[in-house]
C-alpha positions in Angstrom: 31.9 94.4 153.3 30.2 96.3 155.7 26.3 95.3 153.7 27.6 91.8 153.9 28.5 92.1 157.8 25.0 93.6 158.1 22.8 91.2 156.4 24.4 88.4 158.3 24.0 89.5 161.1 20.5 90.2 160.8 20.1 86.4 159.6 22.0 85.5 162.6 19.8 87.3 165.0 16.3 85.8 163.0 18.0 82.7 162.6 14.9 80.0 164.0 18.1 77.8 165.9 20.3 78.5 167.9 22.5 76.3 165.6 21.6 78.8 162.4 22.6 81.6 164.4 25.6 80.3 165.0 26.7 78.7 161.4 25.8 82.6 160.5 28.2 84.1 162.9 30.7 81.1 161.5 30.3 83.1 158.0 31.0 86.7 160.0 33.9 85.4 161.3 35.3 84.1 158.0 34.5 87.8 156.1 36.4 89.5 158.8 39.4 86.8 158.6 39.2 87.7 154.7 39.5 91.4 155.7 42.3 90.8 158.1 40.9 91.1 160.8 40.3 94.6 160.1 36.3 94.6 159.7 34.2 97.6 159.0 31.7 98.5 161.5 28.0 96.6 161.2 25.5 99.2 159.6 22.2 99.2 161.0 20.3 96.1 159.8 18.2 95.7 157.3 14.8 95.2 158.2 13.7 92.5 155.6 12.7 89.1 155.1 15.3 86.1 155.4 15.2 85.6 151.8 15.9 89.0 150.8 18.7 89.2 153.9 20.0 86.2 152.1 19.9 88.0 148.5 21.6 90.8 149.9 24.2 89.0 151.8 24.9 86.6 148.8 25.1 89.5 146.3 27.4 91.6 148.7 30.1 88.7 149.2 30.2 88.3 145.2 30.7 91.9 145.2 33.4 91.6 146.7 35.5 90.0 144.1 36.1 93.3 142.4 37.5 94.4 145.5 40.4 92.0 144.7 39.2 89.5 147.4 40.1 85.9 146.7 37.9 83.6 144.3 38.2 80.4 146.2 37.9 82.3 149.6 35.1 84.3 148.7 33.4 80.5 147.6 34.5 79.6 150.8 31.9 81.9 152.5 29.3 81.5 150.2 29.3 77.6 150.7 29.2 78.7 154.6 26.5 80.8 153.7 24.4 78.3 151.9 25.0 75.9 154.7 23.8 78.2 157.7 20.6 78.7 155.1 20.0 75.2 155.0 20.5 74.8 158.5 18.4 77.8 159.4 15.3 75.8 157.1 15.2 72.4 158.8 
């Protein structure tokens, strides 16, 4: 949870809009209402490229599926995801 929180947040401050940052922050808000509101702390962020940010947020939020997080929520935030991408392209 906490890699996930991190590359996100990392997208959301690189995002090129202000519009991408916030459809990020949209998916930050989302894994924290999956946690219950009970969200680990940020670690500090990854200094990569989007795309790898992206690969690292994606493959964290799958992760968490063995964590016995929802299916269709965890979709959920990985449609978000992919939308604040797009939105962060055009």
């Amino acid at each position: 949870m906490a890699e996930a929180r991190s590359a996100v947040a990392a997208l959301a401050d690189a995002a090129n809009t202000e519009a991408a940052s916030i459809e990020y922050e949209r998916v930050l808000l989302q894994l924290d209402w999956l946690h219950h509101g009970i969200a680990p702390g940020i670690t500090p962020p990854p200094q990569e490229a989007r795309d790898v940010l992206f690969g690292i947020a994606e493959t964290a939020i799958v992760t968490l599926g063995g964590f016995g997080v929802d299916p269709l929520e965890l979709e959920l935030v990985q449609d978000m995801l992919l939308a604040a991408r797009e939105s962060d392209r055009s």
